[in-house]
C-alpha positions, -999 to +999 in steps of 0.1 A: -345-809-166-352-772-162-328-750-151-324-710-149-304-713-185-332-728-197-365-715-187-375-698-216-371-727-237-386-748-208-429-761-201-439-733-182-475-748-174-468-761-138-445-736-127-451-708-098-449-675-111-453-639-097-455-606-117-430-585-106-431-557-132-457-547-166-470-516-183-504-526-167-498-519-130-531-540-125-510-568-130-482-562-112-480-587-079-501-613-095-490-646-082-498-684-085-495-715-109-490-715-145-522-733-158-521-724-194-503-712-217-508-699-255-488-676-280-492-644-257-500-651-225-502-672-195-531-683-178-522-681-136-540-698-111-544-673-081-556-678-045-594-668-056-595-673-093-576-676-131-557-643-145-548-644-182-513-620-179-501-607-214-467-620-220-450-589-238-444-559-218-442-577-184-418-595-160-420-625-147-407-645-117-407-684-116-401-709-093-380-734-107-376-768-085-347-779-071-329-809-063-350-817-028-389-811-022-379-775-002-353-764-024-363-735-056-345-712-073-367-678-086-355-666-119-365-635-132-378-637-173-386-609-195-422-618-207-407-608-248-381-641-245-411-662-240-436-648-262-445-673-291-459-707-291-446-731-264-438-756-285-416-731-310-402-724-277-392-755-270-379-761-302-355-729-304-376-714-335 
């Protein structure tokens, strides 16, 4: 089960997510689903189209779901704890 302890070890693809803070201002307040997900960045599903965000340098907010359909918690992830291969992630490496 995902929690806020363990997001960044956590499946991301799925998730809602909203840039809150990069060195690229471009990105900042890019929100929607993760869709994809590789070494360095995620791929997020926006009202109007896909945005491939860089994971280093940037800040990320996800959703993550809660016990009841209406219930989320938003935890705030520095895009460098998440930045390597999902399933190294997973895995702790």
């Amino acid at each position: 089960m995902i929690t806020p302890r363990n997001v960044t070890r956590h499946e991301l693809v799925g998730l809602r997510c909203r840039v809150v803070g990069s060195e690229d201002e471009s990105l900042v307040g890019i929100e929607g689903r993760v869709v994809d997900e590789t070494t360095h960045t995620l791929v997020v599903e926006t009202d109007d189209s896909e945005k491939t965000v860089p994971k280093p340098y940037t800040t990320f907010e996800f959703e993550i779901p809660g016990d009841t359909d209406d219930e989320t918690t938003v935890v705030r992830v520095e895009g460098e704890a998440i930045d390597a291969r999902p399933a190294e992630r997973a895995r702790g490496v």
